[in-house]
N, C-alpha and C positions, 0 to 999 in steps of 0.2 A: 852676596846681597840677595834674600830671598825675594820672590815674587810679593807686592805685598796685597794684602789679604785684607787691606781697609782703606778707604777713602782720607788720604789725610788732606782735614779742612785748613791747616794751621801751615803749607807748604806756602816757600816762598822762593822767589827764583826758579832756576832752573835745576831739576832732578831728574832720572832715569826709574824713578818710580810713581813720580807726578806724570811724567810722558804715558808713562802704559795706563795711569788711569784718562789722561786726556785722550788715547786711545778707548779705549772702553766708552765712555762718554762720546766718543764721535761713532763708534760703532752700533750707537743705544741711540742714536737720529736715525736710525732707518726704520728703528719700533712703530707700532701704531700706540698714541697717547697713554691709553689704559697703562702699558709696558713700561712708558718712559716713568710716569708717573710712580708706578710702584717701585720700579727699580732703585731711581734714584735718591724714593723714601729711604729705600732700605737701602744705600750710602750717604744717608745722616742729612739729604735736603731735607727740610721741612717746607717750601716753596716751589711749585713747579708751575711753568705756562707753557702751554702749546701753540707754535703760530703754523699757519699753513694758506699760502695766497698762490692760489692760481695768478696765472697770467700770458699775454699772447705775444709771443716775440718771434721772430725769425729763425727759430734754436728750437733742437725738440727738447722742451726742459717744460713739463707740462705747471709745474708748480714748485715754489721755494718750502722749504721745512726747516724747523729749527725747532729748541727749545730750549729755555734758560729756567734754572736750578739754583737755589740759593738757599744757605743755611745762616746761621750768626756770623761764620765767618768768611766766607768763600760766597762767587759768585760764578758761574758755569755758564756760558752762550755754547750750544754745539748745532752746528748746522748739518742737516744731513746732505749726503753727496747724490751720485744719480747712477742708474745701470749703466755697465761699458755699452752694450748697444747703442743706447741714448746718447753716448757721447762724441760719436766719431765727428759730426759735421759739425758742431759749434767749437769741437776743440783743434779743427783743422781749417776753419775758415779763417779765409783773408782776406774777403771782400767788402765784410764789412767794416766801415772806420770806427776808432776805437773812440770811447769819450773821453771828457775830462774827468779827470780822478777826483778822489776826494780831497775836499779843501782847496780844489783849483788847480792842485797838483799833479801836473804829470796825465798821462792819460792811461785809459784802463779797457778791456775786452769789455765789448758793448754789451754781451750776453751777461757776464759776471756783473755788470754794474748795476746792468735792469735786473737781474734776479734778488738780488739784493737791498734794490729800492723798494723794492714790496714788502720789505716785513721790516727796514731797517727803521723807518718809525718805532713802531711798536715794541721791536727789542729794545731800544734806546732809551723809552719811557718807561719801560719794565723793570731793566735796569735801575733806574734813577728810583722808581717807586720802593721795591727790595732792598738798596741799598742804607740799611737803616743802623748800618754799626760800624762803617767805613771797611766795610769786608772788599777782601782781596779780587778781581775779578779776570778770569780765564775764557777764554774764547777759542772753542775749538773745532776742528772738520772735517771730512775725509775723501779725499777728486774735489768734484766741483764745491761740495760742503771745505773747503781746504781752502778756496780760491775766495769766500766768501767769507770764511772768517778772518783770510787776510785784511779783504777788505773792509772787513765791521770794524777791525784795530784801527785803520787807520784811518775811517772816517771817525770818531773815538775821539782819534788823538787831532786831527787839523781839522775837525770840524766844531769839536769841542775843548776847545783847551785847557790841560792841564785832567784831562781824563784820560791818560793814558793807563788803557790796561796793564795789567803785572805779568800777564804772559800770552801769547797766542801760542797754540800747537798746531800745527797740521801735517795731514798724512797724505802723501801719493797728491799733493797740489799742483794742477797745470800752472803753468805760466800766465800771468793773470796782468801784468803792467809792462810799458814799457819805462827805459832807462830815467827819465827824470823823477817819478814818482819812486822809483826804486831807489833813487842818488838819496831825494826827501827822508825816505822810511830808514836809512841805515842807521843813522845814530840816531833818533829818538827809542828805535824798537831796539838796538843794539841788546844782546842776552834777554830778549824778551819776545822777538819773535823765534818759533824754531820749527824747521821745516824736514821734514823726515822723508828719505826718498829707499825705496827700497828695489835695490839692483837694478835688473829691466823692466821696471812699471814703466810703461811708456807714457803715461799720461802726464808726470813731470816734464818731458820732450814736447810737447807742445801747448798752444799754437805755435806755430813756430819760430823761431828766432830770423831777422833782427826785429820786428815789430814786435816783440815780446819777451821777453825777460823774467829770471827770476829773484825776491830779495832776498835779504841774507835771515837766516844761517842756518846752513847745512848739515843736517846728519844722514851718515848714507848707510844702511845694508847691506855686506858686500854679499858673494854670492854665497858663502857661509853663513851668513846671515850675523856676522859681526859686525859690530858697529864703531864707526871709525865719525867722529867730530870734525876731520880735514878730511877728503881727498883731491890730491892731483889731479889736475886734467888728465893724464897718457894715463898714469894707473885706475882712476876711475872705469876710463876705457877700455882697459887692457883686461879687468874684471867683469865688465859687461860682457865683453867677449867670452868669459868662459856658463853664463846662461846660456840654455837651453833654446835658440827662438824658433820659432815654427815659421816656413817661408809661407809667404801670399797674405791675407791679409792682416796686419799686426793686431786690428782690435779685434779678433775671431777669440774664442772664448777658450781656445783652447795654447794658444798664443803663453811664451813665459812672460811679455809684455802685461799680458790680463791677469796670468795666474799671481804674480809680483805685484800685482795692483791692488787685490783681496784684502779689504782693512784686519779680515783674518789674520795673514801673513805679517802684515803690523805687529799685529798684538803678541803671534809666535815669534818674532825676532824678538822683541822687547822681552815677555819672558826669559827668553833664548840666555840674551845679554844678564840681565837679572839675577839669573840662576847659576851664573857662572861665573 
């Protein structure tokens, strides 16, 4: 299966060539607009918005980004994620309490909820306004942009009923809920959320467990950069173990934890798989 070379608007479910573009798309949230804007012209959007809301939280996450894309048939939310720098204290803190989730369900990391509520307006009506031919709609992210569009899905779907997106992608996603909103999310997102973790990105490890969890469903990179739909607990393991880690601090930049984490490395595995 070659790499493919065009945006297909007309994709349904789940594919390994929708993935690398939902990749591509979450790696084009970290552009400045001008970029997002052209880019995604030229893969066949004819619509684009830019959102971008500062705001002051406990968390160094100076401001949320995102941008939704929309053609006659397809509909595209991609949130951007944040520097590993940026991210070591809010994806390791555990003092502060988590909220209620979306739709009263479950609770959720206070940082991901509040980042979230800032733009979740406006993407929701942007949505609704684009949506002018009952086109298909994709939501996708990559780190913290991962943990956000998990949760734009699922406020979507229990906040708005019977708007349940057709697919979430995310890449290199912390753990963003705990266990009852993740119980919630299994069978409505069932083959519609899909969560890509690639070897030792360490930012799928935390916040940490048990206050924190992650939903289904998993595809993992192993360390060849093959991709496997299941893995084992021990053998998942037992492949981590043969990465490269650098001892002392895991999110240092030079760390396989970081270098795995690179939505780059996404997008070379996805090829990887594609081409082979």
């Amino acid at each position: 299966m070659p790499v493919p070379t065009a945006f297909d608007h007309a994709a349904t479910g789940y594919s390994l060539p929708h993935a690398y573009w939902m990749a591509q798309a979450s790696r084009l949230a970290y552009a400045d607009p001008a970029r997002v804007e052209s880019t995604v012209r030229g893969w066949g959007f004819d619509s684009v918005r830019h959102f971008v809301s500062p705001h002051a939280m406990p968390f160094p996450i100076e401001d949320t980004q995102a941008y939704v894309a929309a053609s006659d048939r397809m509909i595209v939310v991609a949130f951007r994620g944040t520097e590993s720098r940026n991210i070591r204290d809010w994806l390791t803190d555990t003092t502060t309490p988590p909220v209620p989730g979306p739709g009263g369900k479950g609770f959720v990391h206070h940082g991901f909820s509040q980042a979230l509520a800032s733009v979740h307006p406006q993407i929701r009506d942007t949505v609704h306004e684009l949506r002018t031919n009952n086109q298909t709609v994709w939501i996708t992210g990559h780190s913290l942009g991962g943990a956000l569009a998990m949760l734009a899905g699922a406020r979507m779907y229990f906040e708005e009923p019977n708007q349940l997106p057709d697919g979430v992608y995310t890449f290199g996603q912390p753990r963003t809920c705990e266990r009852l909103l993740a119980a919630a999310h299994k069978t409505p997102f069932k083959n519609r959320h899909h969560r890509f973790v690639n070897n030792n990105d360490i930012v799928p490890t935390v916040p940490p467990e048990p206050a924190y969890t992650h939903v289904d469903q998993l595809h993992y990179f192993d360390t060849a950069g093959r991709l496997h739909d299941t893995m084992p607990l021990v053998a998942g393991l037992t492949d981590r173990a043969k990465g490269v880690a650098t001892a002392g601090d895991p999110f240092a930049a030079g760390t396989d934890g970081i270098q795995d984490h690179a939505i780059d490395r996404y997008i070379a595995c996805l090829e990887k798989n594609l081409a082979s």
